[in-house]
Every structure is written in structure tokens, then in C-alpha cells.
N, CA, C and O atoms as a Tinker XYZ file with bonds, in Angstrom:
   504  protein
     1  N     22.368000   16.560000  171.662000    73     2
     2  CA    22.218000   15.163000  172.008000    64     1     3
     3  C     22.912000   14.901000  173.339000    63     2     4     5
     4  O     24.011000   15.374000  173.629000    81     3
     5  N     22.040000   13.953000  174.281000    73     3     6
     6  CA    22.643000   13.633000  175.673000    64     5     7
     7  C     23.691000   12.338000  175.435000    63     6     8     9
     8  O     23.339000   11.191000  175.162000    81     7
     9  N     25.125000   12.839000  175.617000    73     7    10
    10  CA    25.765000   11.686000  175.609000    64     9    11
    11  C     25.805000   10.608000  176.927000    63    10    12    13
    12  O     26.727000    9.810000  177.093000    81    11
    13  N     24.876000   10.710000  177.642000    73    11    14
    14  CA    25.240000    9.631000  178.743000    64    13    15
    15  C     24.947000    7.972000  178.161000    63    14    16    17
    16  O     23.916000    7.603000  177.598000    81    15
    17  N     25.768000    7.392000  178.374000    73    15    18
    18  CA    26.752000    5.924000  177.896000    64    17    19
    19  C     25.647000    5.001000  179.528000    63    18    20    21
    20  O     26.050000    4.851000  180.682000    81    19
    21  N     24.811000    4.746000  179.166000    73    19    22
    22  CA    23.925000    4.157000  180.217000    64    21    23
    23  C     23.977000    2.580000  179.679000    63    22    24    25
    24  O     23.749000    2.138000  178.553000    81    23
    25  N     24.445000    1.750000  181.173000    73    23    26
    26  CA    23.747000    0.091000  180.604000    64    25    27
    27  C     22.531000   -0.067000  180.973000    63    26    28    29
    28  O     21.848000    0.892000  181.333000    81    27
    29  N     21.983000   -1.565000  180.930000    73    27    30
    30  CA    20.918000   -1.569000  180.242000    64    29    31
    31  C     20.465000   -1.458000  181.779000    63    30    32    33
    32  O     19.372000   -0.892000  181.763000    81    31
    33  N     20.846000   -1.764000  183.139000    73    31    34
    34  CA    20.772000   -2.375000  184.634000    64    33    35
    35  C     20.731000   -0.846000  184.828000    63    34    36    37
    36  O     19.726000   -0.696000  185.523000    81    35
    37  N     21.401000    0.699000  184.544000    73    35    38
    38  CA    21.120000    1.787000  184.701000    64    37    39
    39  C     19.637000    2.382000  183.905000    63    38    40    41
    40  O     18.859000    3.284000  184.215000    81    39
    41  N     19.669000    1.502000  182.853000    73    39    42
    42  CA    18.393000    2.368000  182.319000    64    41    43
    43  C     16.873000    1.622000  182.773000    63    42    44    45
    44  O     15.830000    2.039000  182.270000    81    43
    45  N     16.871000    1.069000  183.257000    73    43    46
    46  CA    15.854000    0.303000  184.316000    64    45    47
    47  C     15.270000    1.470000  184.961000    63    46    48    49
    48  O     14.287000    2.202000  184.842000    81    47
    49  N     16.737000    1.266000  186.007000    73    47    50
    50  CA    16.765000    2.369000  187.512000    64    49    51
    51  C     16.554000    4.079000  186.742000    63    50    52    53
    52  O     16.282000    4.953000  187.565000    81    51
    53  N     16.635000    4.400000  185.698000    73    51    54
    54  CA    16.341000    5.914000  185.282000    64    53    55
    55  C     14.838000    5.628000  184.857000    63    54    56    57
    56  O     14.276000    6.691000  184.592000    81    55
    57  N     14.072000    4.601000  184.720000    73    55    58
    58  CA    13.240000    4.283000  184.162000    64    57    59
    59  C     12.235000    4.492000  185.577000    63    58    60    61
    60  O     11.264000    5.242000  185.683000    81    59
    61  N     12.992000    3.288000  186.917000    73    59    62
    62  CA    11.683000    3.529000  188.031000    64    61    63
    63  C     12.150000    4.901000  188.644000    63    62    64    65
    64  O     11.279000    5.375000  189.374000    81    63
    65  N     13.373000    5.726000  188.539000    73    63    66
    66  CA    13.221000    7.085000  188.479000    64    65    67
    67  C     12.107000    8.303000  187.885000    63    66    68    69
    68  O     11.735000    9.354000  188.406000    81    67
    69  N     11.764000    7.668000  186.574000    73    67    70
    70  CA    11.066000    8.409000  185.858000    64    69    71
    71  C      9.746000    7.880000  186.673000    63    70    72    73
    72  O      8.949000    8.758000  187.002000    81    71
    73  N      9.499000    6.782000  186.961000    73    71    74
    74  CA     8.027000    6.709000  187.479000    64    73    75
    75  C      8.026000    7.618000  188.625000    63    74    76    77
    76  O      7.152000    8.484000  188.666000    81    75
    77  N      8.865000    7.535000  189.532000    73    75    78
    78  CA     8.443000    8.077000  190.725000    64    77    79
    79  C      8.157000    9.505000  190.952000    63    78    80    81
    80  O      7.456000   10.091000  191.777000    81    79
    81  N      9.307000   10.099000  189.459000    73    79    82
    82  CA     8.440000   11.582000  189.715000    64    81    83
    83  C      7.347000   11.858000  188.907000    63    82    84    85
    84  O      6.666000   12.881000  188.972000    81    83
    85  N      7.210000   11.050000  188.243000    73    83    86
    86  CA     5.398000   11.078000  187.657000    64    85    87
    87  C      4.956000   11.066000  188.433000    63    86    88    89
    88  O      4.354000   12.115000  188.665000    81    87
    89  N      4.841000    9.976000  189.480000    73    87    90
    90  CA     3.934000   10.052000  190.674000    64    89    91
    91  C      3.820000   11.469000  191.176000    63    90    92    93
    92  O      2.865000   12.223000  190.989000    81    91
    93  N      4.890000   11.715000  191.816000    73    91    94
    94  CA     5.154000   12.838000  192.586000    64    93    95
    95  C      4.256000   13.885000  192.034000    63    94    96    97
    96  O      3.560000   14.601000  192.754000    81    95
    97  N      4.286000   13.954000  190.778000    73    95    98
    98  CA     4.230000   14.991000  189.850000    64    97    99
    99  C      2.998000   15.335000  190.015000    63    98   100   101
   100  O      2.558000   16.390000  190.471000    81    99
   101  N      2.196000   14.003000  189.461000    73    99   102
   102  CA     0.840000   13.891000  189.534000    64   101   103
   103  C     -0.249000   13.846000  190.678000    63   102   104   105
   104  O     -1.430000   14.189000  190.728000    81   103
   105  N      0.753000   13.205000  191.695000    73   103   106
   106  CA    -0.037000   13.007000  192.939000    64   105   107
   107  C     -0.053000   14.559000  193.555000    63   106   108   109
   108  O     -0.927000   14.948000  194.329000    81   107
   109  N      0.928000   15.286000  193.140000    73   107   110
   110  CA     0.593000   16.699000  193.951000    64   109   111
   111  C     -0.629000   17.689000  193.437000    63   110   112   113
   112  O     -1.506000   18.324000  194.023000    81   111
   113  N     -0.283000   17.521000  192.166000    73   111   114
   114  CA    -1.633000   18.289000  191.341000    64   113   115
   115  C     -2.788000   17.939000  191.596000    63   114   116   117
   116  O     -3.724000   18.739000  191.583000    81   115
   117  N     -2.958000   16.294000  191.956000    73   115   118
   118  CA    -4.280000   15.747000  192.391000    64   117   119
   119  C     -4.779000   15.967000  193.871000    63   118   120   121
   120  O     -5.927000   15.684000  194.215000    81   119
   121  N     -3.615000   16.612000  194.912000    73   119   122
   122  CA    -3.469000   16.651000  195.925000    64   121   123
   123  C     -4.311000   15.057000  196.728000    63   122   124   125
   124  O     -5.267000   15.126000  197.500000    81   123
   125  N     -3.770000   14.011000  196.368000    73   123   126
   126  CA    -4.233000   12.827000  196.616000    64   125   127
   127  C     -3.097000   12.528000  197.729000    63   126   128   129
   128  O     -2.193000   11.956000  197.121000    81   127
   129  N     -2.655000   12.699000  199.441000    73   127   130
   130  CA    -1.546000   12.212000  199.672000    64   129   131
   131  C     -1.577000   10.833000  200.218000    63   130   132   133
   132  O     -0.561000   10.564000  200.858000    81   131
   133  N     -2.714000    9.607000  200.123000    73   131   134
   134  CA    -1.608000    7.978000  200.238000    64   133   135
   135  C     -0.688000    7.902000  198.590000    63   134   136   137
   136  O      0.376000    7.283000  198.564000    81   135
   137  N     -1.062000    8.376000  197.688000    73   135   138
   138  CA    -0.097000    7.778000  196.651000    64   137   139
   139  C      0.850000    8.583000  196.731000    63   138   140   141
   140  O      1.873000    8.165000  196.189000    81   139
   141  N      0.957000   10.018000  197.395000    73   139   142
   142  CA     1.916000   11.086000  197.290000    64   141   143
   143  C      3.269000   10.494000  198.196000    63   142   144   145
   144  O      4.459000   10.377000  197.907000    81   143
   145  N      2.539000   10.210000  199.332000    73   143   146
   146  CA     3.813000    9.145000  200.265000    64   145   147
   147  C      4.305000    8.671000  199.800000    63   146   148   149
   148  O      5.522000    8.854000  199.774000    81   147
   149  N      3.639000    7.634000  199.039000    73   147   150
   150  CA     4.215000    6.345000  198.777000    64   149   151
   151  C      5.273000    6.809000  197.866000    63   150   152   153
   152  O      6.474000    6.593000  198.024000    81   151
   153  N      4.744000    7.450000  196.917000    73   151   154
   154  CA     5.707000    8.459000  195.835000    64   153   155
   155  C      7.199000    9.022000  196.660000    63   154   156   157
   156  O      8.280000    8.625000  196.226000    81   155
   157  N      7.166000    9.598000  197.396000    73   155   158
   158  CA     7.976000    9.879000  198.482000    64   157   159
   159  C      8.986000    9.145000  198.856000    63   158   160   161
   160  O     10.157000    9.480000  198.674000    81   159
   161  N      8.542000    7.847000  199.534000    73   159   162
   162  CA     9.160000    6.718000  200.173000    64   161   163
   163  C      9.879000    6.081000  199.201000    63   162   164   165
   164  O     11.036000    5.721000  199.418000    81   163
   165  N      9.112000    5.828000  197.741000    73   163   166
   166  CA     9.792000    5.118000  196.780000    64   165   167
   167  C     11.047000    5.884000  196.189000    63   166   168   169
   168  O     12.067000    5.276000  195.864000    81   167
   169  N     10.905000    7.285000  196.068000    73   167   170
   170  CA    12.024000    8.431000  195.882000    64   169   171
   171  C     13.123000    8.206000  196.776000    63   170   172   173
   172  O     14.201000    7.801000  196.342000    81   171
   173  N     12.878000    8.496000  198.297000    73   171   174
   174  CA    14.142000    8.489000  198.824000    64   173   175
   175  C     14.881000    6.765000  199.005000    63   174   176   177
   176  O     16.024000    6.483000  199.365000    81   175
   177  N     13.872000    5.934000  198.650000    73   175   178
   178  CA    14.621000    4.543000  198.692000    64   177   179
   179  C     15.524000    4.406000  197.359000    63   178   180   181
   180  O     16.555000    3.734000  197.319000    81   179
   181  N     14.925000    5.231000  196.135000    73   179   182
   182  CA    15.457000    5.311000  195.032000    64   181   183
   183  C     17.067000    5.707000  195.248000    63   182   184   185
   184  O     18.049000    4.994000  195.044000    81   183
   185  N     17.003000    7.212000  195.775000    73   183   186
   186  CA    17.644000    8.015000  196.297000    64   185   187
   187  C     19.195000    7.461000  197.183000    63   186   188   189
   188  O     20.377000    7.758000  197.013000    81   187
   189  N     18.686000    6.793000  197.893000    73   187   190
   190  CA    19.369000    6.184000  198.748000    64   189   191
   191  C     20.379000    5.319000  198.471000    63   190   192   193
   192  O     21.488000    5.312000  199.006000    81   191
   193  N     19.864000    4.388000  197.391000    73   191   194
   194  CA    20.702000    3.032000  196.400000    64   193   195
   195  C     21.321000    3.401000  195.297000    63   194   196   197
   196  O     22.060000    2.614000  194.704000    81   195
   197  N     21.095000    4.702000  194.854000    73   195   198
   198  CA    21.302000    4.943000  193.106000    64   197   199
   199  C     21.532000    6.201000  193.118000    63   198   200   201
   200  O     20.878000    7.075000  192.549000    81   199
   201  N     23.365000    6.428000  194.390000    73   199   202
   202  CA    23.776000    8.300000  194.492000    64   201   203
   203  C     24.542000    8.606000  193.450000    63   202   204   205
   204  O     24.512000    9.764000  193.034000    81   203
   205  N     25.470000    7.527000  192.755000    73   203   206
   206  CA    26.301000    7.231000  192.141000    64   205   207
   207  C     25.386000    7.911000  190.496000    63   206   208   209
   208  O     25.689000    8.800000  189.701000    81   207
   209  N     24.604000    7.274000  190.556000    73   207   210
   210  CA    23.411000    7.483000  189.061000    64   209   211
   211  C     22.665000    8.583000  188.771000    63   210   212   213
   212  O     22.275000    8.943000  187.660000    81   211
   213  N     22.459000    9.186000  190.006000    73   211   214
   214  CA    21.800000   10.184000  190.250000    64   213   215
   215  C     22.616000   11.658000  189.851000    63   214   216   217
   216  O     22.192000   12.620000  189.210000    81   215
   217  N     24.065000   11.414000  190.546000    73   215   218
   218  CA    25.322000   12.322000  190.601000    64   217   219
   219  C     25.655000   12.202000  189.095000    63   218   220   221
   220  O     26.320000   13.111000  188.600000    81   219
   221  N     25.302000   11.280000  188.402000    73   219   222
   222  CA    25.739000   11.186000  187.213000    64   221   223
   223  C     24.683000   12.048000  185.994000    63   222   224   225
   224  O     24.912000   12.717000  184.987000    81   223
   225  N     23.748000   11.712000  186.547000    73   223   226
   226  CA    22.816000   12.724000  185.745000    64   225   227
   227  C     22.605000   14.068000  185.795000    63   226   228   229
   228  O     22.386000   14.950000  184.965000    81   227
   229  N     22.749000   13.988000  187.212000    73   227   230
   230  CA    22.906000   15.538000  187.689000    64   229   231
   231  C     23.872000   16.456000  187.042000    63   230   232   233
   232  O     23.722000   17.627000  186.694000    81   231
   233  N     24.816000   15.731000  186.963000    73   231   234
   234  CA    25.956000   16.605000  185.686000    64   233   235
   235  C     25.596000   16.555000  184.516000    63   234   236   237
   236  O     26.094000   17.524000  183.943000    81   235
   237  N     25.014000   15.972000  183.849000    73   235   238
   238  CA    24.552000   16.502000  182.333000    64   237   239
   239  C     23.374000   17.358000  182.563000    63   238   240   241
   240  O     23.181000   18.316000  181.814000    81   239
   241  N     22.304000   17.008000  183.854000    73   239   242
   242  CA    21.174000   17.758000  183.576000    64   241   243
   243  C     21.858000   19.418000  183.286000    63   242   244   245
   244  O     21.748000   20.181000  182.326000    81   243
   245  N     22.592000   19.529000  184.608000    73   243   246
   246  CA    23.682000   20.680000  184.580000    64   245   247
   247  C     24.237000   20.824000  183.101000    63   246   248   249
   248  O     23.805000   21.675000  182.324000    81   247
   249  N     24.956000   20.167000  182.872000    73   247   250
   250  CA    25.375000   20.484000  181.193000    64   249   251
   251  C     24.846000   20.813000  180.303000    63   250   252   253
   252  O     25.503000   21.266000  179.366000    81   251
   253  N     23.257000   20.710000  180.217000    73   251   254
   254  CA    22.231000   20.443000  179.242000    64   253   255
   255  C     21.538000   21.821000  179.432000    63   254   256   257
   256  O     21.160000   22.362000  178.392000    81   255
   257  N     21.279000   22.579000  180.800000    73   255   258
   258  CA    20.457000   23.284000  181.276000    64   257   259
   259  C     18.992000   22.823000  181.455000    63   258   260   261
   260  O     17.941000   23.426000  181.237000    81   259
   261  N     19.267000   21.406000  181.981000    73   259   262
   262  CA    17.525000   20.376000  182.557000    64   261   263
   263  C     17.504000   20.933000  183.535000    63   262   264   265
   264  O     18.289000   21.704000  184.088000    81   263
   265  N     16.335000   20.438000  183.830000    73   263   266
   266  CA    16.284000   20.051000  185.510000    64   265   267
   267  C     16.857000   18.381000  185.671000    63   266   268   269
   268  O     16.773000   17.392000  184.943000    81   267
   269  N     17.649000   18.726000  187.413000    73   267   270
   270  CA    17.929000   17.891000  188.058000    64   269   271
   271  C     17.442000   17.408000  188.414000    63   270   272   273
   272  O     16.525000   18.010000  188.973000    81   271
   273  N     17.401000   15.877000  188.554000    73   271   274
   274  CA    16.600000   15.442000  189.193000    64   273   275
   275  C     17.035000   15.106000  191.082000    63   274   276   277
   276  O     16.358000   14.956000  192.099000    81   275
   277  N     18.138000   15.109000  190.845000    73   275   278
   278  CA    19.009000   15.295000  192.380000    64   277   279
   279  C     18.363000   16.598000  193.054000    63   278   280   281
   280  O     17.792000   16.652000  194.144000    81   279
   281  N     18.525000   17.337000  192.402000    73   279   282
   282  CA    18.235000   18.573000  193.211000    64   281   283
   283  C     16.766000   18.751000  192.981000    63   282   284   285
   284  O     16.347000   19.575000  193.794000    81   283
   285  N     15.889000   18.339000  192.255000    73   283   286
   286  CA    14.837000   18.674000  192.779000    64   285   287
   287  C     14.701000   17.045000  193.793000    63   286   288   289
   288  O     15.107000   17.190000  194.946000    81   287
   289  N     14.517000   16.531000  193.669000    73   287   290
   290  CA    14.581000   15.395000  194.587000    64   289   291
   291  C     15.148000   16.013000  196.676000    63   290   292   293
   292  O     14.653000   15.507000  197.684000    81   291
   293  N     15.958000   16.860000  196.673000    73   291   294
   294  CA    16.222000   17.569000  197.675000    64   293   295
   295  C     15.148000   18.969000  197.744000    63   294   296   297
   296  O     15.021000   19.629000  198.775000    81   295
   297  N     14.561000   19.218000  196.708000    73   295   298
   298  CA    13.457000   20.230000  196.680000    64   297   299
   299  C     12.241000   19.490000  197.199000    63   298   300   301
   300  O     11.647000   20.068000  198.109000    81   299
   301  N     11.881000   18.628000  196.904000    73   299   302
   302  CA    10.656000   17.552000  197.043000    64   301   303
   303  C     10.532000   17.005000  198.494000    63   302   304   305
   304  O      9.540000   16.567000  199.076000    81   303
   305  N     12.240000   17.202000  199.055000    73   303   306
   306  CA    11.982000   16.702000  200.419000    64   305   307
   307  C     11.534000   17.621000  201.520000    63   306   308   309
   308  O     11.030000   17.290000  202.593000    81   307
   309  N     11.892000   19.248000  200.925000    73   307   310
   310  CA    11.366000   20.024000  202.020000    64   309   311
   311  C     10.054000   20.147000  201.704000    63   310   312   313
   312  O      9.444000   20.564000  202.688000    81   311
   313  N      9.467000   19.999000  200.924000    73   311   314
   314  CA     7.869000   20.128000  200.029000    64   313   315
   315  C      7.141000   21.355000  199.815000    63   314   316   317
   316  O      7.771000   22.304000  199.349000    81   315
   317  N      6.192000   21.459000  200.021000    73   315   318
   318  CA     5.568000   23.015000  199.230000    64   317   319
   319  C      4.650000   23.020000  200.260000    63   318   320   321
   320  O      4.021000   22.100000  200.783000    81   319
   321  N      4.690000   24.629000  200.537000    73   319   322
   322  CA     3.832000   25.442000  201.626000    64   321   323
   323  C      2.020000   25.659000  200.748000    63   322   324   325
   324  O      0.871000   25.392000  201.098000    81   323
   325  N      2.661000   26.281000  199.494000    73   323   326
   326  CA     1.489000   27.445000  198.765000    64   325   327
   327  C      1.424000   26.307000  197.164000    63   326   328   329
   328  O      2.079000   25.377000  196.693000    81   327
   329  N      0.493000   26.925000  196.892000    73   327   330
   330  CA    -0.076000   26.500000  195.519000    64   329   331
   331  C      0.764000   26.881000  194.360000    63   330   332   333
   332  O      0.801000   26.100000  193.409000    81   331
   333  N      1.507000   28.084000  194.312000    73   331   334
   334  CA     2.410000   27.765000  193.406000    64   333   335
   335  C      3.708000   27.334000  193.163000    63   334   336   337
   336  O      4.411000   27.158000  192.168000    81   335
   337  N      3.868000   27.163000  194.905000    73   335   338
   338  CA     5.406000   25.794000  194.795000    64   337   339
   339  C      4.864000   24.589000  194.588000    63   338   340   341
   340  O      5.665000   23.758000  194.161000    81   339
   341  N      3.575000   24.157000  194.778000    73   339   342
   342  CA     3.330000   22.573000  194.266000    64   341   343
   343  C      3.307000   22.886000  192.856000    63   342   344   345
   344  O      4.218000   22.378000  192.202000    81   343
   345  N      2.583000   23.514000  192.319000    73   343   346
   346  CA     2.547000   23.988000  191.050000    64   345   347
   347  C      4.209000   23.936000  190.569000    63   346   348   349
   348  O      4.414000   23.805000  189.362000    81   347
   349  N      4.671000   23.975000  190.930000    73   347   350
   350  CA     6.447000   24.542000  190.262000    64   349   351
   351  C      6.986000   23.163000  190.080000    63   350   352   353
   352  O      7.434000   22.671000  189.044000    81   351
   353  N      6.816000   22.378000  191.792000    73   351   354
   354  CA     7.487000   20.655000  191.772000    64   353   355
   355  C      6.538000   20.331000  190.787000    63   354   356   357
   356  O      7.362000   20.358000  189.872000    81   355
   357  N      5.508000   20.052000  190.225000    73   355   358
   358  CA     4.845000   19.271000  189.618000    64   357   359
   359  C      5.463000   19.410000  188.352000    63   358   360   361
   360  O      5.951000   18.463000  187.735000    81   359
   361  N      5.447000   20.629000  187.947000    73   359   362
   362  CA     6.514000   21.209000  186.946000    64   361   363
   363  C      7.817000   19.962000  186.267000    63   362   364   365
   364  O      7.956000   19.038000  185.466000    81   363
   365  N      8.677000   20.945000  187.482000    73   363   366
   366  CA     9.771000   20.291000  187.782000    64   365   367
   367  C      9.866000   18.817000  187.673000    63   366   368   369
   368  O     10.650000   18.292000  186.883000    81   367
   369  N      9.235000   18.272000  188.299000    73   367   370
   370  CA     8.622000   16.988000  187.970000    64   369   371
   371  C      8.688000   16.078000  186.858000    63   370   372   373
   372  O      9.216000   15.008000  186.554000    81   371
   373  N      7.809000   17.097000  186.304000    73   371   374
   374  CA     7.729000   16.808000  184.571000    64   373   375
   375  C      9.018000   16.978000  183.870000    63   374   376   377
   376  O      9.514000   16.203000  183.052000    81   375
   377  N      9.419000   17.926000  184.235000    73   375   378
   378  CA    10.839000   18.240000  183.026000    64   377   379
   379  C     12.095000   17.390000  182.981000    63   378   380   381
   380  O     12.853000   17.153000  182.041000    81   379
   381  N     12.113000   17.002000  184.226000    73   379   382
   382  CA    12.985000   16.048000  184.963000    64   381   383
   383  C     12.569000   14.729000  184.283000    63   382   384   385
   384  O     13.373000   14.289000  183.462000    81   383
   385  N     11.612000   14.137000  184.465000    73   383   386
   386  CA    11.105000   12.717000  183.878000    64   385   387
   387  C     11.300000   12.839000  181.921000    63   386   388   389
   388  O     11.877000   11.989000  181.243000    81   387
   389  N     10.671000   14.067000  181.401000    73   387   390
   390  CA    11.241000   14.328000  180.161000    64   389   391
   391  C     12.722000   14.605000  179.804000    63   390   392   393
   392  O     13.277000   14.540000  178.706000    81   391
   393  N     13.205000   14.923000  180.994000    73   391   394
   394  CA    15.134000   14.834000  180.316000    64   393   395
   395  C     15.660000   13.413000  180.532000    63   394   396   397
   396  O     16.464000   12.923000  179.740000    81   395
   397  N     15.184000   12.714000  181.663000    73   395   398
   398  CA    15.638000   11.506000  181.567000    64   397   399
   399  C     15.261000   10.237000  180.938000    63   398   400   401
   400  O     15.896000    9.196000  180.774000    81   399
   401  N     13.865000   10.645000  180.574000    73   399   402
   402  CA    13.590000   10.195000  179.018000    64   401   403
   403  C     14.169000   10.004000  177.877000    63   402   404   405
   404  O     14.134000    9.027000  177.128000    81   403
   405  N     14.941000   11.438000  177.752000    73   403   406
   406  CA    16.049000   11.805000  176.878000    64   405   407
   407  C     17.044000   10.990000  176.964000    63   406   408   409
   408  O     17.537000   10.735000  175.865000    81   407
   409  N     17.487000   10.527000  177.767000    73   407   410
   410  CA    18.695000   10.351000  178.479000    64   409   411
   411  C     18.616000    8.940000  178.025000    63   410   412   413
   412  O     19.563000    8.356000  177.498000    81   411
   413  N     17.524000    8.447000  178.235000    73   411   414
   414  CA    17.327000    6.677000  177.892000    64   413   415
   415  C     17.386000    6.464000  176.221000    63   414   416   417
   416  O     18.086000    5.655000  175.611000    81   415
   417  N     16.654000    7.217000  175.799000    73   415   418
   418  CA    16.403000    7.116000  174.522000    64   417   419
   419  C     17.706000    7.690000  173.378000    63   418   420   421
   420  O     17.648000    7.538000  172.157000    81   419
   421  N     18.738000    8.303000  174.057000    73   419   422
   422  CA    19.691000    8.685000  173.364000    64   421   423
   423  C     20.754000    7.810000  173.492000    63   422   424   425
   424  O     21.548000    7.631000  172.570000    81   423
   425  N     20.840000    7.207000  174.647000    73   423   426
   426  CA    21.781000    6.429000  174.917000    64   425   427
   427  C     22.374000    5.317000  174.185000    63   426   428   429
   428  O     23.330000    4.705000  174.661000    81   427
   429  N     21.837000    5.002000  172.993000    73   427   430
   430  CA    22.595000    4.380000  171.795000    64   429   431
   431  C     22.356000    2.765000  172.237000    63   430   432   433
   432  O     23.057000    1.940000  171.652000    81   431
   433  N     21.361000    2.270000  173.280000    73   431   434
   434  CA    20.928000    1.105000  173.842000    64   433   435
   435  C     19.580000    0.959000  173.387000    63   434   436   437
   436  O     18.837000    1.939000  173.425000    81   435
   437  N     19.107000   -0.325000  172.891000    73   435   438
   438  CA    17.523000   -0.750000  173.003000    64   437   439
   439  C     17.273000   -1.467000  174.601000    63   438   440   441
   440  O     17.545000   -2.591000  175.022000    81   439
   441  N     16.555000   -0.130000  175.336000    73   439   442
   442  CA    16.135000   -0.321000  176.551000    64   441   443
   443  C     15.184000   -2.191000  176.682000    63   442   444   445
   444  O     14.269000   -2.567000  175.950000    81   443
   445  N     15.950000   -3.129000  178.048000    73   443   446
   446  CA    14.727000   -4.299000  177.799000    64   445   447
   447  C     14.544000   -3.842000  179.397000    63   446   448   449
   448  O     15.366000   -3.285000  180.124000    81   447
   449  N     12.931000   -4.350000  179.741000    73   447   450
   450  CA    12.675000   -4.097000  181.083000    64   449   451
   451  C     12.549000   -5.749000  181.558000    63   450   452   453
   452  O     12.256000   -6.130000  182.691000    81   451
   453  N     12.754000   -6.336000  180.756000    73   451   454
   454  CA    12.696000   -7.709000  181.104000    64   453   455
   455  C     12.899000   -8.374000  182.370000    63   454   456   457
   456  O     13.769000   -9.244000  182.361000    81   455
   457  N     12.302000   -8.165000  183.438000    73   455   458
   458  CA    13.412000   -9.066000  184.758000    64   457   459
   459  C     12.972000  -10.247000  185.302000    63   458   460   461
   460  O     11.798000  -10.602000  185.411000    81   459
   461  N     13.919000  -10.821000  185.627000    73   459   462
   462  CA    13.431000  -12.027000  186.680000    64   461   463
   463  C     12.703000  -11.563000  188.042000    63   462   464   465
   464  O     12.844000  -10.587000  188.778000    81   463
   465  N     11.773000  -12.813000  188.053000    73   463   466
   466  CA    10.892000  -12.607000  189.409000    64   465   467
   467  C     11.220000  -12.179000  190.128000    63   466   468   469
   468  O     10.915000  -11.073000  190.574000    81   467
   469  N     12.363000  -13.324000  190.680000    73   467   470
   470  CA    13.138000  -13.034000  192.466000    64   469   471
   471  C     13.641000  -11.338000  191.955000    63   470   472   473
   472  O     13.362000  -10.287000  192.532000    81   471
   473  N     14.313000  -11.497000  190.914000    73   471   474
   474  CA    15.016000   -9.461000  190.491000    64   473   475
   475  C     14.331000   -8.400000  190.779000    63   474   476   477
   476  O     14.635000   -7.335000  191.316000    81   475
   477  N     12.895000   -9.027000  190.148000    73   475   478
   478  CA    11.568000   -7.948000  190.291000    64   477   479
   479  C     11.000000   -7.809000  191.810000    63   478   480   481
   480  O     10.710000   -6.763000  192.391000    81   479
   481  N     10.912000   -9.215000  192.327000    73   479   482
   482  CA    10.787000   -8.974000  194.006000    64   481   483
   483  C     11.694000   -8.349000  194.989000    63   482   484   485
   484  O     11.338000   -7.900000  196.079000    81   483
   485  N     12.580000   -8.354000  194.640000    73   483   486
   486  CA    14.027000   -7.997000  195.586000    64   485   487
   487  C     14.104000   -6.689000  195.003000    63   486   488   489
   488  O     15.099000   -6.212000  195.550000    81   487
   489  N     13.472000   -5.494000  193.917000    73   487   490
   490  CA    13.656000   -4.206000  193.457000    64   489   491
   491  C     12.143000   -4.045000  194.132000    63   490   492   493
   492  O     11.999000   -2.968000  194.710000    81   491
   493  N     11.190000   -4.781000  194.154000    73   491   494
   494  CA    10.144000   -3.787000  194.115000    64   493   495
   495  C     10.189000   -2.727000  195.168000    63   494   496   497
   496  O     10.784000   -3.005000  196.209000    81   495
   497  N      9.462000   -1.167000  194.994000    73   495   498
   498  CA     8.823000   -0.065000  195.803000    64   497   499
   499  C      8.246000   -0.834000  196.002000    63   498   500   501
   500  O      8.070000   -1.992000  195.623000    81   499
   501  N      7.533000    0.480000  197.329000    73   499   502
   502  CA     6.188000    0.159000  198.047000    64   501   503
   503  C      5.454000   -0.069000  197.207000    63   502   504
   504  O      4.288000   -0.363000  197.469000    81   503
């Protein structure tokens, strides 16, 4: 069991975490790149606001033997040459969005995504 002690304002942000590497995930396999960018852009803006959250997961993923999502997130930025490193991030991708899945759902919280407008306007990605 993942003990990470998440509030409810962290499990949001692990939540539009989890979207973005779906995207990622998916948009590479589809080799579709306007949503792959955007996937991208929304990552490192993620990235950028939430090092603290990120660093925090990164040590259990570590503890757990997951994938990181920090470190693949620094994998994602140099990107893939050949078909079976997209193949691998897409992977990766996945396993990452399924541990932090974990991570929400263990956390001993009933996740609400509930937000206010202006909250929801002032968070939205691209």
C-alpha cells in the first residue's frame, strides 16, 4: 500500500498529472503531434508549478519500484528518435498514470474535483 498522505488541492494536481501523460501516452502511439504539443506544454507547465509534488512522488515511485513520473517527465523532454523509444514512453506513460492512480486512491481521501470557475480558469492547460 502507497502511504502518500495527499490533500484534496494535491490530488486534483496528481489527477491533471495523470491526464497529461495519458495524453502523452496516447498521442505518441497515435503519432498525432498538435495534441502531442499541447500534451508537452501542459507537462512542463505542470512541471514547473508542482516540483515540490512531483519530488514527492518521485520518492515513493522510487520506494515502490514505479515509474517516476519526474524522471520520465525529463525522459519525455529529450523525446524519442526510433519506434521503440516511443513505444517505451508510451509505456512509461502508462505505468506512471497507473501508480499515481494508486497514489490517489490509497490515500485514505474521497477525491472531489469540484472547482470554482475563476479556480478552473486560473488552472486551466492549453
Amino acid at each position: 500500500m502507497i502511504t502518500g498522505d495527499f490533500t484534496a488541492d494535491e490530488i486534483r494536481r496528481l489527477a491533471t498529472l495523470i491526464n497529461c501523460l495519458s495524453l502523452i501516452g496516447g498521442e505518441l502511439l497515435a503519432q498525432r503531434t498538435g495534441l502531442l504539443k499541447t500534451g508537452y506544454a501542459n507537462l512542463a507547465k505542470f512541471k514547473n508549478e508542482n516540483k515540490g509534488l512531483l519530488e514527492e512522488v518521485h520518492s515513493l515511485a522510487l520506494k515502490h519500484n514505479a515509474v517516476s513520473a519526474l524522471r520520465l517527465s525529463e525522459d519525455l523532454a529529450q523525446g524519442a528518435t526510433d519506434a521503440i523509444q516511443i513505444l517505451d514512453l508510451a509505456r512509461r506513460c502508462l505505468l506512471a498514470s497507473v501508480f499515481l492512480s494508486h497514489c490517489i486512491a490509497t490515500s485514505g481521501k474521497e477525491p472531489s474535483f469540484a472547482v470554482a470557475e475563476d479556480v478552473a480558469a486560473e488552472r486551466s492547460l492549453h
